[in-house]
N, C-alpha and C positions, 0 to 999 in steps of 0.2 A: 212197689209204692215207696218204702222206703229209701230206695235210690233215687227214685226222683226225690224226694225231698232233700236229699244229702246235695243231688245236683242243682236244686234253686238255692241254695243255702249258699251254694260254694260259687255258684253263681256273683249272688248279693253280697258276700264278703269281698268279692272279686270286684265288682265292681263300685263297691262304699270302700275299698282302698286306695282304687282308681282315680278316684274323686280326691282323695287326700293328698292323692302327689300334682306339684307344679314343678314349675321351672323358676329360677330367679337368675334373673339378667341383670347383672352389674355392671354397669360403665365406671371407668375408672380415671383418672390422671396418670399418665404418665412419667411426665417428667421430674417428679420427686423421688420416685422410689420404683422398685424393679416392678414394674407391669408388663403386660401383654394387650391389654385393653379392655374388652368386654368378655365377662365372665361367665360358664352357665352352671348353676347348680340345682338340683333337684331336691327340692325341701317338700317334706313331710309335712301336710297341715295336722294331722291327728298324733304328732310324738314331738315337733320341733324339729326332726332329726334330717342334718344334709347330708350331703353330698358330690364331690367335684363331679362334673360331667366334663366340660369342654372352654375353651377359648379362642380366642381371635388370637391373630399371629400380627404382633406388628404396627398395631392400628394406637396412631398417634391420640391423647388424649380423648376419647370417646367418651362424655362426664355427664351428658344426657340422649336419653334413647329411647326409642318409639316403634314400638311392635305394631309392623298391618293386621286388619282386621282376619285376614287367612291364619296368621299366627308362620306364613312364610319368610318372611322378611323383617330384615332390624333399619331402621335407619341411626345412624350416630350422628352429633354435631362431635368435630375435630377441633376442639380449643385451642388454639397457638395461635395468638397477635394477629399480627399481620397476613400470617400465613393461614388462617385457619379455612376448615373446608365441613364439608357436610358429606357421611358415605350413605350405598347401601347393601345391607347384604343378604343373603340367603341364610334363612335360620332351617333349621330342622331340628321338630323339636324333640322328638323321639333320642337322639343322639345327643342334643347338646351341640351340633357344631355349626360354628358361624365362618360364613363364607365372604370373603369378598368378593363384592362384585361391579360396583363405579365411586368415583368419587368426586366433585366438582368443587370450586371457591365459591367461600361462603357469601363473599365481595361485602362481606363487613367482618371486624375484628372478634374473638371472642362469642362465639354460637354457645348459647347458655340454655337453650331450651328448644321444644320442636312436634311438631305434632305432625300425624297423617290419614287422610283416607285414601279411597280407592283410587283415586286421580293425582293427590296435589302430595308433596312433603315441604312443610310450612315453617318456617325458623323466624328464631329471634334472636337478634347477632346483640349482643353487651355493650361492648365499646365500640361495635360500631354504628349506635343509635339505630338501627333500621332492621326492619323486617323482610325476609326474602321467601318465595315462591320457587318450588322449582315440580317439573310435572313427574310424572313416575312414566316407566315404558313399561313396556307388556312383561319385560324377564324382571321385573323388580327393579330395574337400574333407575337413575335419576338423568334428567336432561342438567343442561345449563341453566343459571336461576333465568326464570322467564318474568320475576315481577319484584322491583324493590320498591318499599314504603318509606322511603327517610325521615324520622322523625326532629323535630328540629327545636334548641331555644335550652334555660337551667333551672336551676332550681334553686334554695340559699344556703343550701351545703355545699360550700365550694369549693370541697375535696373531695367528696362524692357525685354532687351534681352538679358539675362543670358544662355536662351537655347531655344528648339523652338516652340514655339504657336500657335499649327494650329487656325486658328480663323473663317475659314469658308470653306462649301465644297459647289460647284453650279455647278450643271447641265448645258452641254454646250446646244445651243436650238437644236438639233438632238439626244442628250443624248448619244452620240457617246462618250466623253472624261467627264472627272470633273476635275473640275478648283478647286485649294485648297490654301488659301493665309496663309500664315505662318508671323505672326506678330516679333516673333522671328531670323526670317534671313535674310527676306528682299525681299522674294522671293513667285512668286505666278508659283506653280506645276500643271504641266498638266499628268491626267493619263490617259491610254486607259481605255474604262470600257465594261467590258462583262460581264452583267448582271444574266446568264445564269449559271456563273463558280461557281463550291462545294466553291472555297475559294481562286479566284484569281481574284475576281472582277474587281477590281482594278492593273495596272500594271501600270508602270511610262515611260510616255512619255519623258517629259522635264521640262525643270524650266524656268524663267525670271526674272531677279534681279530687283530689283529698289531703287530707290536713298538710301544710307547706312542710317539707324536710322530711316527711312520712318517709318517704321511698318504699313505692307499691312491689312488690315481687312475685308472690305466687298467690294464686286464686282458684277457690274450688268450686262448684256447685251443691246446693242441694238435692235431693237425693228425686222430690219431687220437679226439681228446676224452678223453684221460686224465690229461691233466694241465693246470693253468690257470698260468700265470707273469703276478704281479702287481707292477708298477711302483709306490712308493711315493714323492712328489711332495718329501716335506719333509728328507729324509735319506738319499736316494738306494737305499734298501733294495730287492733285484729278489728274491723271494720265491715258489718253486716249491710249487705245492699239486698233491696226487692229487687227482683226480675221477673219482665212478662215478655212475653213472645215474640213482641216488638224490638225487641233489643234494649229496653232502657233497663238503666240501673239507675234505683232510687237511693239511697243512703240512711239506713233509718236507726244504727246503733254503731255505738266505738266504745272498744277499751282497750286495754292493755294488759300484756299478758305477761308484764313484768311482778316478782312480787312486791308488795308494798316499802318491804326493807332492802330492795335489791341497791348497791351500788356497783359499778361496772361499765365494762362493754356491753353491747346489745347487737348482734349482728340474726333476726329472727329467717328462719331458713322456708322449709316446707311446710304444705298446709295442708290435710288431707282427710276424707272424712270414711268410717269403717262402713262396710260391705252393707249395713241394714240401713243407714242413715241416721242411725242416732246420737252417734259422736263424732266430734271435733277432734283432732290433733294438730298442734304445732310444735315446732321443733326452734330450738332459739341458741345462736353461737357465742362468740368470742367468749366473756368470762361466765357468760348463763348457764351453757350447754345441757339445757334441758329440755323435755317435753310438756306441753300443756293439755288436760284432757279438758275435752268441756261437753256437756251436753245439749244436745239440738231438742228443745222443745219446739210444739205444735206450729206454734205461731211464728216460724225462723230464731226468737230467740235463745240465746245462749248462757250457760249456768256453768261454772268452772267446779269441777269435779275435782281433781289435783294437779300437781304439777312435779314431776320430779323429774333426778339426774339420766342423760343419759346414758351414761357410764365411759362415757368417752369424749372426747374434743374433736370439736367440727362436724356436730348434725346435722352435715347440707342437704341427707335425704333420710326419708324412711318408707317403708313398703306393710302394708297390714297384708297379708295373705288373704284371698280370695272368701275363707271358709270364715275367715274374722277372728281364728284363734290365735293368730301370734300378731306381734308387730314387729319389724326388725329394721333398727338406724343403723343408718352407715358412717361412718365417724373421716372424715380427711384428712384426720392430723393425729388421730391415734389408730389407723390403718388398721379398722376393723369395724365389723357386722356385727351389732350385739342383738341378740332375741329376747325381744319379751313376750309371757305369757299374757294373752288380752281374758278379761271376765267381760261378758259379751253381756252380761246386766249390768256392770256397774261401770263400764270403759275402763276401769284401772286396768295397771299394767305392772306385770311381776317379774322381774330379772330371771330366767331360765337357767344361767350360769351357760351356756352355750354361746361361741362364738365363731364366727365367720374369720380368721385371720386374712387381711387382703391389703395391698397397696392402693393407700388412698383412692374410697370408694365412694362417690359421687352419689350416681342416679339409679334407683333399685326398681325393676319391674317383673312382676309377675307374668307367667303366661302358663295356658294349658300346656301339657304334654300333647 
């Protein structure tokens, strides 16, 4: 008897360790500093502690990245001008190593964002104002884009919004619509999506403005799907909308997430909310470079909890680990991953002294072993 107990025992440690370990998947920029591309490491939710696993060989600016539902496959956007493209590749996650395996034009400039299901991988090109479609094949590869959305007209930032910037596309939570924010007009697109179609994936619902020179960037949902909290890039605007099933967004709150004595730059980055639904994070660049916590009360409202330094320059992204005990920013321009401990009652956030050293590190995602 006593052996069985020793065996459920070693069992249940065995697998409450299991549980602890993920993968983190870093996309990176290339052309500044020595990279390889996409990066895999094995982090510890219950110690902070990583570990290198594995890398991409070669793979031009990969700076946002989008794991399939199997947890088989990575897709990357390729950021370079003119030349930019979209890949995809074989992941295995047990090892850590990412495979290539197609790659096609993005047929707009600057791929900034991307998303996928079982059918479609979905982008949202930067400078090249438009949104592209392309379908997935049965080995994971990508076709040719099968659908572009051109968005078109500016804004009265006339150094920023000259013309229009998609800047991100997000799956509504029934995957019924995608929500797409256009940095460039001010406006975040809702389309119907039918997943299914040769090359109409995509059709346009409607729009929602928000406040002129805002610049909409990234957007997240609630946790229930009834509300969406939208980060806007150029003016630091955090902007609460209703959502119902229909696809509308209502607009029923706005502030900012600057402090009151802040003078500076404002370049606000990611928006993302922890594993249980009851905080907010934003991430804010040029002379800010810091985070904002806030708390998600009942009624979608929002209550700023703190806001402190990242500890580095260029927050373009961060990742809360799956269990909610850490949060870790990736810094662009101080080429590193810095960990913080999260308190999962109070969303504050504690420096670990632990770091990720990496060349300019973009887009951070989690995934099962």
């Amino acid at each position: 008897m006593k052996g069985l107990y020793m065996l459920l025992f070693s069992a249940l440690a065995f697998t409450t360790q299991a549980q602890s370990k993920f993968n983190l998947l870093i996309g990176t920029y290339t052309n500044t500093c020595q990279s390889k591309g996409i990066y895999v490491y094995e982090f510890d939710a219950a110690s902070g502690e990583f570990k290198f696993k594995n890398s991409s060989e070669n793979v031009i600016s990969p700076s946002y990245l989008s794991v399939s539902a199997d947890n088989k496959f990575i897709y990357a956007v390729n950021e370079n001008g003119d030349q930019s493209a979209v890949s995809a590749f074989g992941y295995n996650a047990k090892s850590g190593k990412v495979t290539f395996l197609n790659t096609n034009k993005a047929l707009g400039a600057d791929p900034c964002h991307l998303i996928n299901d079982d059918k479609n991988v979905i982008v949202a090109n930067y400078s090249g104002g438009n949104i592209v479609v392309f379908k997935k094949k049965a080995d994971g590869s990508i076709s040719e884009v099968r659908q572009v959305i051109q968005h078109e007209g500016k804004g009265p930032n006339a150094a920023r919004q000259e013309k229009a910037h998609v800047h991100m596309v997000m799956f509504s939570p029934d995957k019924k619509f995608v929500l797409s924010n256009d940095l460039g007009l001010d406006k975040v697109f809702i389309y119907k999506y039918n997943p299914s179609s040769k090359n109409e994936m995509l059709t346009l619902k409607g729009s929602v403005d928000v406040k002129p020179g805002s610049g909409p960037r990234h957007l997240t949902f609630s946790k229930d799907g009834k509300f969406v909290y939208l980060i806007q890039e150029l003016d630091a605007t955090l902007t609460t909308f209703s959502y119902d099933k229909s696809g509308n967004l209502k607009k029923i709150a706005e502030t900012s997430i600057l402090a009151k004595d802040f003078k500076g730059g404002t370049g606000a980055a990611a928006i993302k909310i922890s594993p249980d639904g009851k905080f907010l994070y934003v991430t804010d660049r040029v002379d800010a470079n810091n985070i904002s916590v806030y708390k998600i009360l009942k009624n979608g409202a929002i209550e700023l909890v703190e806001q402190q330094s990242t500890l580095g320059k260029g927050p373009r992204d961060f990742a809360i680990d799956p269990t909610g005990n850490y949060l870790l920013v990736g810094h662009q321009y101080t080429s590193n991953i810095v960990i913080f401990k999260r308190d999962k009652t109070s969303g504050k956030l504690t420096d670990t002294g632990k770091r990720i050293e990496l060349c300019s590190p973009v887009g951070l995602v989690f995934t099962k072993i």
